[in-house]
Every structure is written in structure tokens, then in C-alpha cells.
N, C-alpha and C positions, 0 to 999 in steps of 0.2 A: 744657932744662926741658920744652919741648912733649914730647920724649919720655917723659919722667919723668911727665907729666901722663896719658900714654893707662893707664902702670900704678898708678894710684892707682884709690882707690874703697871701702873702706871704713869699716866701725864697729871698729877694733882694740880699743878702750880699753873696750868693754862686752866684760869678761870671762865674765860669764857670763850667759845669759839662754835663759832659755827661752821661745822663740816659741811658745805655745799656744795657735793660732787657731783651732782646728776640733776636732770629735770623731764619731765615726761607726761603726755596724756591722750585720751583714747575715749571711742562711744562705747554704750553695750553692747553693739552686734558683733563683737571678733569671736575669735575662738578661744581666746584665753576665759573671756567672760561667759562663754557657755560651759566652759571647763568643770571652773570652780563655782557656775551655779550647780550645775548638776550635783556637784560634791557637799554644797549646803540644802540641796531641794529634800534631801533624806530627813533632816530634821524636821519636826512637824512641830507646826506654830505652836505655841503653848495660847490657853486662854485666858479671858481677863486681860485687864490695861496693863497696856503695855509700861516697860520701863525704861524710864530716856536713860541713857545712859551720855556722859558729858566726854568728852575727846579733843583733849589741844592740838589744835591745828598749826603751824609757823603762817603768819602770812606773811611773805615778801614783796607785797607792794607789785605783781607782775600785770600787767596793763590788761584788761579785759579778763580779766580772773578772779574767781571769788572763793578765797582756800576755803570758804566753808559750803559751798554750792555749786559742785561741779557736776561731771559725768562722772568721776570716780567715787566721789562721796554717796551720789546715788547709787551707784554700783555696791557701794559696799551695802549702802541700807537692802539693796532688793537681796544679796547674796546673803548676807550674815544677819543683819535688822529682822530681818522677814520672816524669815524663818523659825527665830528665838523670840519672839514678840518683842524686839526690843526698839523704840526708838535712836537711833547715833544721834547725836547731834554736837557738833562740829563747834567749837570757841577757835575765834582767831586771834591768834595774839600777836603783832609786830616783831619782827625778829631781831630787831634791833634793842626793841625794848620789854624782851622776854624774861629780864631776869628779873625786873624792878614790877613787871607785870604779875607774873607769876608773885613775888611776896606779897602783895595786896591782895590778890584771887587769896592766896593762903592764909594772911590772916585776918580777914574777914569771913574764913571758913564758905569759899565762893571758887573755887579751884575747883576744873575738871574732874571728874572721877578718876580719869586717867589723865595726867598731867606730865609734864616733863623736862629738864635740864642737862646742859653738860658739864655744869659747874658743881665740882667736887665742895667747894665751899658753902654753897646753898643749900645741897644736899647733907650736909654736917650741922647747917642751923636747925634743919628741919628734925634730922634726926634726933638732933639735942630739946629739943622745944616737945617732941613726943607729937609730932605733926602728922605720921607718916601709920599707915596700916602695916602688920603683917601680914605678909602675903605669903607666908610661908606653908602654909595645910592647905589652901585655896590651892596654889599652884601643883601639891600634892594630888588632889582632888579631881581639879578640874583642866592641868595642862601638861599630860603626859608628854605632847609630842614636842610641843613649848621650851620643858624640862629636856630633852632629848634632843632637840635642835641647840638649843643654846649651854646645855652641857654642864657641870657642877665646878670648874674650873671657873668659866665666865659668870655662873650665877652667884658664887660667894664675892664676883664686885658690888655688889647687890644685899651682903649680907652687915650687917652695925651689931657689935655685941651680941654676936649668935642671931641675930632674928634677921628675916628675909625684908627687908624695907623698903628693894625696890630690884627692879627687873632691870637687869642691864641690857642693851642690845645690842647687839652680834656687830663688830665693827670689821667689816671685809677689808679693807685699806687699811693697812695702819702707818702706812710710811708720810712723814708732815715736811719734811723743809728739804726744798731742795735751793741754788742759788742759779742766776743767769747772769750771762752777759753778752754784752754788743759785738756780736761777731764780727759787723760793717766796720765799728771802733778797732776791733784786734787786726785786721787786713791792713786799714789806714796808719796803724802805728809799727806795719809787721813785727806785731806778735802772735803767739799762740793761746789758744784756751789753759789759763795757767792750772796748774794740779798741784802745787805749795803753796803754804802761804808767803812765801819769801817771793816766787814770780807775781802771787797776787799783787804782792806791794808795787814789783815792778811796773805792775802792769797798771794800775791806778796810778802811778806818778808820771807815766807816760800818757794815760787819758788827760791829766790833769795840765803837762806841759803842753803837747801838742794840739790838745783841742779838736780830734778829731771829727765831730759835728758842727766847727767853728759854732759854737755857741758865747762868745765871750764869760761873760760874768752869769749865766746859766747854765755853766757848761758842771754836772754834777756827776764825777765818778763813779762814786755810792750816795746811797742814801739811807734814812731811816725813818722814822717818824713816832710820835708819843703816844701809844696807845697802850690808857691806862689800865686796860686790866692785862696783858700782854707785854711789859713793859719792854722785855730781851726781846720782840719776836723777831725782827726784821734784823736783826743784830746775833741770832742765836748760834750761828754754826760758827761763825767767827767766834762767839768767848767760849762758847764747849772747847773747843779746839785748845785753846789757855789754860784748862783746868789740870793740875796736876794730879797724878794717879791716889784714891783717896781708899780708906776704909769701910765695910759696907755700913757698918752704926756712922758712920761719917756724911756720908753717902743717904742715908734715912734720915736723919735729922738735921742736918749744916743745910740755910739759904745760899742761897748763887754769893749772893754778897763776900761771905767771909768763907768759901772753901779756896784752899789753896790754889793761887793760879786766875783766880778769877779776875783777880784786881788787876793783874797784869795784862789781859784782855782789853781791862775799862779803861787802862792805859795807854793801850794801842789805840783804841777809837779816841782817846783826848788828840792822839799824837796828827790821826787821819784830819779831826776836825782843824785844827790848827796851822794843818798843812794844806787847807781847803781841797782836799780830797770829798767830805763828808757835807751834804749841803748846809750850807750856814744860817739855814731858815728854817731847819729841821723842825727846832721844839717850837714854833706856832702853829705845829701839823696836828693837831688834836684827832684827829678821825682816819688820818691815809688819805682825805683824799685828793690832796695839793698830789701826795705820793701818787699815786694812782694818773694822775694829771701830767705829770713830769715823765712816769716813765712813758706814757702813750705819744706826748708831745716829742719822746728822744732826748730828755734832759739827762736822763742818768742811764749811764754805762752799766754800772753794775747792782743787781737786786737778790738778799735775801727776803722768800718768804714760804708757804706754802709751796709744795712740788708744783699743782697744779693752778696756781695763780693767777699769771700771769696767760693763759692757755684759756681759761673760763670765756664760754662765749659772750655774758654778761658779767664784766665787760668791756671782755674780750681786748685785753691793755697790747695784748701782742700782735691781735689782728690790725686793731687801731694804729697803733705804730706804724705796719707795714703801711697804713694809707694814709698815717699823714707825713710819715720819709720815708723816699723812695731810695729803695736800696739797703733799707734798717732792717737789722734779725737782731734776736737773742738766743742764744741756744743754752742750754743748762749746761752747769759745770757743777766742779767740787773740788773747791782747790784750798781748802784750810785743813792744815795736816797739825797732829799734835808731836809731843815728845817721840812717840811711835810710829811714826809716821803713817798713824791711822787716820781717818776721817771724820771725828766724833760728832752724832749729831740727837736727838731727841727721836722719838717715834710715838705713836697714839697709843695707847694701852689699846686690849683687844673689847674695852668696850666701849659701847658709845655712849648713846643717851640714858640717864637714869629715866623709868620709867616706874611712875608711884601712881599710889592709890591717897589719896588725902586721908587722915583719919575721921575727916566729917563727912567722906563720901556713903553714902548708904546703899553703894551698887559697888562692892569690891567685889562679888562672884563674879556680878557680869562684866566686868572689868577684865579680868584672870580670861572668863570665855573668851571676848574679844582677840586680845593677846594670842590665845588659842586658836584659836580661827588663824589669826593673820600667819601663822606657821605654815599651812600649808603651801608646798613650792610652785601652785599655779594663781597662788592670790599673792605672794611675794613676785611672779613674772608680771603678772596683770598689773599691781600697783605702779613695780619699778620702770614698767614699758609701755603701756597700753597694748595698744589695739593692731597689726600688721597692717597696713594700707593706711591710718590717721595717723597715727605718732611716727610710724618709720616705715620706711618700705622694703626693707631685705632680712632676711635673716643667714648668718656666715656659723655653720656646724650648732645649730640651733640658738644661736645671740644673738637680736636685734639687732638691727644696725643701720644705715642711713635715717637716723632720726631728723624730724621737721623741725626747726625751732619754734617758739609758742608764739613767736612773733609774725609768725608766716601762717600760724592755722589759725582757724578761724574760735571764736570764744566759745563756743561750746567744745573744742575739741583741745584748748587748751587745759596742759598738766602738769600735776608736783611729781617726780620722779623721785624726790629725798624725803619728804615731810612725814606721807599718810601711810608706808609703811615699816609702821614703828618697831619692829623688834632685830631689825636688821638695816644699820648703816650702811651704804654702797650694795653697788649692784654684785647678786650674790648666785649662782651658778651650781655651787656646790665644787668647785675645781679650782685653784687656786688661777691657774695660766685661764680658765676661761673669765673668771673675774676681771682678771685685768687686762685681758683682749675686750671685754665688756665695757670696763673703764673707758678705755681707749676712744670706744666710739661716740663716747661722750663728747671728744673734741675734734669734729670732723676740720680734716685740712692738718690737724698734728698730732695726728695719731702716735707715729713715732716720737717725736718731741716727748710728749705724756712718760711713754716709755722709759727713755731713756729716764726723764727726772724722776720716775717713779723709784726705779734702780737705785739711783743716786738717793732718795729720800732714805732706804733702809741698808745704804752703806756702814756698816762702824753702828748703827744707831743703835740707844738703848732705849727701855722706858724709865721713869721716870718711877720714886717709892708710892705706893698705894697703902696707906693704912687704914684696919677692919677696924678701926676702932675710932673714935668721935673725938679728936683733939680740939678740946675747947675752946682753949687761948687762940689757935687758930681761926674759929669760930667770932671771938671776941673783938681780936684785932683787925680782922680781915680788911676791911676800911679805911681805917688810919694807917697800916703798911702798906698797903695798895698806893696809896697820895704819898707816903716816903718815898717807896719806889720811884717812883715819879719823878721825883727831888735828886733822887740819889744819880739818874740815868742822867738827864740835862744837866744838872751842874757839876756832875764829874766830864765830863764828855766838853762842855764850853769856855772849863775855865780856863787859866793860863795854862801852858805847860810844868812851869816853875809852883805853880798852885797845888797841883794836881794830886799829890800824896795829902798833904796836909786837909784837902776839902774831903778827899773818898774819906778819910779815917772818918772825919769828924758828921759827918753824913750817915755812913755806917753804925757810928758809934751810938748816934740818937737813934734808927731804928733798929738794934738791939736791944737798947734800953724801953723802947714805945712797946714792946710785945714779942721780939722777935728773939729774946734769949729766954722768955716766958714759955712759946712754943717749945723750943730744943731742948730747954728740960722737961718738956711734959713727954715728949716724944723722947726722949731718951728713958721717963720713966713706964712709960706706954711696951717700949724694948724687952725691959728685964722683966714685965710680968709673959711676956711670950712662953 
């Protein structure tokens, strides 16, 4: 099992999420962009036509922006393009609907040369279907410093049944949930920012009695909402907190559902909801964004979700608040304690995006190059920042720092500060404290705040099992437990009290039988060939 232990490490079961920590953009006159010309102007063009070479782009819809034709995209062509006769060229794909995008790119054999996901599940379909390149002699070949930046630790997230299938990227942040609450609330009911969950309770049934926002019949202590590939997320550090201490084959193979202690969790929220602690409109919330709505307008007191969530300038639910009540703060806490009086919460595994080569691609060297390229630390500054005077104007022990928002520069000068440079998630320094003094200035006005929840996200956390090997049934069911889940969260949570055992059992009991006792024995037989 100690060996099974070095290949473990992470968040499988968050299917889809998009890490959106940063944003940024810039022209070619700074100095970052002379940097790393001069570092690609060594290469001399090769002759003959050129090879396009294809590159997924996120687009998120940002007003006057075009993820596939900006200053930075040309930046990269004149830097890297140019030099290697190769055309980039840029596919945008909607971020929202990247994972349903990407399966049609795929199997119409229509997918970027270099393409990409966070979803461990997708990444399992592909691997099983025989969809994906080895990239494993190519990387030997052609991306020493690639191999040597990103390390053989983080590259075997990357590895299926011994073969290299995809390039993981270097995830700087890995800390995910932190929870808030209405400071202006806790003064109005004098109380304190609670640190158990026994004061939490206190402290929501005193949000709930006195109404401190007089909101009558909107007035929402907690909240959650249905998001179904994410089902636990808004709800996660409160049932980690319920799980009782388990075994590591326990621990690898058991759903949330059936390990010990969980249910007792789904308990408590039956018990919040019934006590109208919990808002009572929760499951028509399909997307968060009633949620989202509620917390800006000062409807709810208290939110789990993402450390930096609520913080994000787009948008921006915290700033909003402060202007639409006056006198509203949230400040981050951590107040669900388990049998130990630890603070158990989840964290990101240390990679991010899987980064593939489609097996119908016919440009996997230049694919590896690219990759290769993008390692160096003055095209990882360039991407993640731009330009000194466009994108921000200070720099504090060589970090960037007062950045412009993209709504404030003009369209050529707006930038992706997360998307385009792909082999490294969050802004990366090479130093741990400068990383996340880096972070930080991401959320100008709460710097500190950041902080602190950043803190709070890798209190107690763990990751979460990561298996090298392709569970099928996984693969198979993935769909139809995803819509149980679903099932199982709302109508455990809204029925009676007196309901409440009898519906989880039996809720339960159908998605064991639908695939989910299929998987644990595959994974458990997956275990003993280790």
C-alpha cells in the first residue's frame, strides 16, 4: 500500500471546474516581449509551408476580446510561429460548454492538435476509445526543459497503463474551498466568527431568528444550489467535516454516499433545510446563478465555495454586495471541525489541465515543441502579465502588480492571464510566498481577504484518490450517476425529517445498483494488481 500511496493524489470526482484565477493582457513593445523574442529569434525559420499547427483556446465571452486574435496570440505567432515556420492557429471553444465541445471536435476527429480538459472523466473516455497520442519519446526528444519544469512526479498524472497520454500542467494554487460569512450579520446578533461546527449552528439559528438584514421571507442563512456536475460543492466542507476516520482501500474506492459518516452530514442539511436555515428555493437553482444573485443582493449570511469566489472581480459578488448594502462585509472563516477537532476540507491535486495530442492530429512533434516553448520563465511572465505600463503599472520585488481591469483598457490591449499559457495553472514565480503574494494582486482592494481564505483553503485539506489506470465502469456510468446524484442531493435534503433515513437508503441503494458498486469493485480489483 506505501506504494499505491506515492501514486495517489487527486480531485477525480470534480468533474468539471474551471480554475479561473487570474486575467491579463499587453502589446509587443514591453520588455517582457523583447525578452523572449530575442530567446526564439536564435531559431532560424525552417523552409517550405508552413505547418498550422491547431491550439484550444477557453473563450469566455469577455466584451471586446477575441481569444483567438489578440496581442498575445500574435505575440506568440511572431515569438514561436515565426521562427519554426509554423502557423498557431487559435479554436475557441465556450467555456461553459468545453466539455460537450470538445467530444464532437473528438469524435469527428476535428479536435485541436493540442486540446484540453479538467475532467478526469473525459479524459478516461478518451483514453479507453485509444483517442489520445503518446507523447511519451516526442517529450523525451523534443522537451527537456518541459520534462524538467513540470518534473516526473506531476508527469505520471499524465501517464494510462504505462504510456504518456497527456501532459499535465503545473498547478501553482492547489488550495479549493474556503467558506464566508456576514460579518455586519455576526455584530447585529453579537456574535463572533464561529470556529465549530456547534457555534456555526448557533450562529445560523440566530441569523435565522433575528433577521439581521430584516429581509423577512429572503432572509437566507446558508445557501446551496444544484450543480450537476459538482453536486457536494457549495456544501463540501460541512459533510468532509461528518466523515468518520476510514481506511486507505476505503478511502480509494467508497463514493461520498456510502463511507461512513457521510450520511450523517446529509442529515444535518435535511435538518438545516427544515429548520429554514437553508434556502427553500435552493433546487430550482440549476447553474448558481439565483446563488450568485442572492449573495450580492445580502440574501445569505453564509457561503461555501471556492476560496477565491466570492473575491473575483467578474463578478465580483463581494464588491457588489459592499454597493448594494451599505455597511455588508463577508469575511472568510472555518468553522466545521470533525471528531478531531480538525478542519477537513478537499484541495486540487497538483495538476491542472490535461493537455493531449488527439491521435488524428498530424502535428504531435510540433505540438511537444510548442509546449516546449511555452516553458520558458519570460513567456510564462509575458502570457501571465503582459506588458509593464498596459496591463499593470508597478512591479513589488519583481511581481506585477496594480493590474488594469480589461474593462478599463482599451480592445487591443485586452488579456487571458489563465487560458493561453498552458503548461502552468496560476501565476507561477518559482517561490512559493511569491506565488501567492502574485495571487493576491489579482484581487486588488482584498488582497488580504485572498490571504487569509487561501490559508483557510489548505487547513486539514487532503487530495482526493487519482488512479493510473482507466476504470471503465467509471467511464460507462459516468452520466447516469452524475443525474442520481442529482436525486440523491435534493431529495435527501427536502424531504420530511421523519422521511429522511428511509429516502437516503433507498436513493442510495438505486445508485449502487445503476454502476456505482460496479465501479468499487473494479477499483478494488484495479488495487490488488498494484
Amino acid at each position: 500500500m506505501k506504494k499505491l500511496s506515492t501514486r495517489i493524489a487527486s480531485l477525480a470526482l470534480l468533474t468539471s471546474m474551471s480554475i479561473t484565477l487570474f486575467a491579463g493582457c499587453g502589446s509587443n513593445g514591453g520588455t517582457d516581449a523583447d525578452s523572449s523574442k530575442s530567446s526564439s529569434s536564435s531559431n532560424s525559420a525552417k523552409s517550405g509551408p508552413a505547418v498550422e499547427l491547431t491550439v484550444e483556446v477557453f473563450d469566455r465571452a469577455t466584451p471586446g476580446y477575441k481569444a483567438d486574435d489578440n496581442f498575445q496570440t500574435k505575440w506568440i505567432q511572431e515569438n514561436f510561429g515565426k521562427p519554426n515556420n509554423i502557423n498557431v492557429k487559435f479554436v475557441p471553444v465556450l467555456r461553459q460548454q468545453e466539455v460537450e465541445k470538445l467530444n464532437v471536435l473528438m469524435a469527428s476527429n476535428q479536435a485541436p492538435d493540442i486540446s484540453f480538459t479538467y475532467n478526469d472523466g473525459i479524459i478516461y473516455n478518451y483514453v479507453k476509445s485509444g483517442g489520445l497520442t503518446d507523447i511519451g519519446d516526442l517529450l523525451k526528444k523534443n522537451a527537456p526543459n518541459l520534462t524538467s519544469y513540470l518534473g516526473e512526479t506531476l508527469l505520471n498524472y499524465g501517464k494510462f497503463d504505462g504510456k504518456q497520454l497527456a501532459v499535465p500542467a503545473k498547478r501553482v494554487i492547489e488550495g479549493c474551498f474556503a467558506s464566508y460569512i456576514r460579518k455586519d450579520w455576526l455584530d447585529a446578533v453579537g456574535m463572533s466568527v464561529p470556529t465549530t461546527t456547534d457555534e456555526w449552528y448557533k450562529v445560523m439559528k440566530a441569523f435565522k431568528e433575528k433577521d439581521p438584514g430584516k429581509l423577512g421571507d429572503k432572509n437566507y442563512p446558508f445557501s446551496t444550489f444544484v450543480d450537476p456536475n459538482n453536486i457536494n460543492w457549495t456544501t463540501s466542507m460541512l459533510l468532509e467535516s461528518f466523515k468518520k476516520p476510514i481506511s486507505e482501500e476505503q478511502r480509494m474506492t467508497l463514493p461520498n454516499w456510502v463511507i461512513p459518516g457521510f450520511k450523517d452530514g446529509m442529515k444535518f442539511l435535511n435538518k438545516l433545510y427544515n429548520e429554514g436555515i437553508i434556502n427553500p428555493q435552493f433546487a430550482l437553482d440549476k447553474d448558481g446563478k439565483q446563488y450568485e444573485k442572492d449573495v450580492s443582493q445580502g440574501r445569505i449570511g453564509f457561503m461555501i465555495h471556492n476560496y477565491d469566489f466570492p473575491l473575483r472581480v467578474t463578478p465580483g459578488l463581494l464588491s457588489e454586495l459592499k454597493k448594494q448594502v451599505p455597511g455588508a462585509d463577508m469575511v472568510p472563516c472555518d468553522p466545521f471541525t470533525n471528531s478531531e477537532g480538525k478542519h477537513p476540507k478537499m484541495k486540487y491535486n497538483p495538476n491542472g489541465l490535461y493537455l493531449i495530442v488527439p491521435k488524428a492530429s498530424e502535428h504531435a512533434e510540433a505540438a511537444i515543441k510548442y509546449l516546449e516553448w511555452q516553458s520558458k520563465p519570460e513567456v510564462i511572465k509575458f502570457l501571465q502579465n503582459g506588458v509593464k505600463g498596459d496591463q499593470y503599472t508597478d512591479e513589488v520585488d519583481g511581481i506585477p502588480a496594480n493590474f488594469i481591469q480589461n474593462d478599463q483598457l482599451p480592445d487591443a490591449k485586452k488579456a487571458n492571464y489563465t487560458d493561453l499559457s498552458l503548461i502552468v495553472n496560476g501565476k507561477e514565480f518559482g517561490d512559493p510566498a511569491k506565488n501567492i503574494q502574485a495571487a493576491s494582486f489579482g484581487y486588488p482592494g482584498f488582497e488580504d481577504t485572498f490571504k487569509k481564505a487561501y490559508e483557510i483553503s489548505l487547513t486539514d485539506a487532503n487530495y482526493i484518490p487519482h488512479f493510473d489506470t482507466v476504470i471503465q465502469s467509471q467511464a460507462k456510468y459516468q452520466k447516469a450517476l452524475t443525474d442520481k446524484e442529482s436525486e440523491i442531493f435534493v431529495k435527501s435534503i427536502t424531504c420530511k425529517v421523519a422521511d429522511f433515513d428511509k429516502t437516503y437508503d433507498k436513493l442510495v441503494s438505486e445508485y449502487m445498483k445503476s454502476g456505482g458498486q460496479e465501479i468499487v469493485d473494479e477499483k478494488l480489483a484495479a488495487l490488488k494488481k498494484k
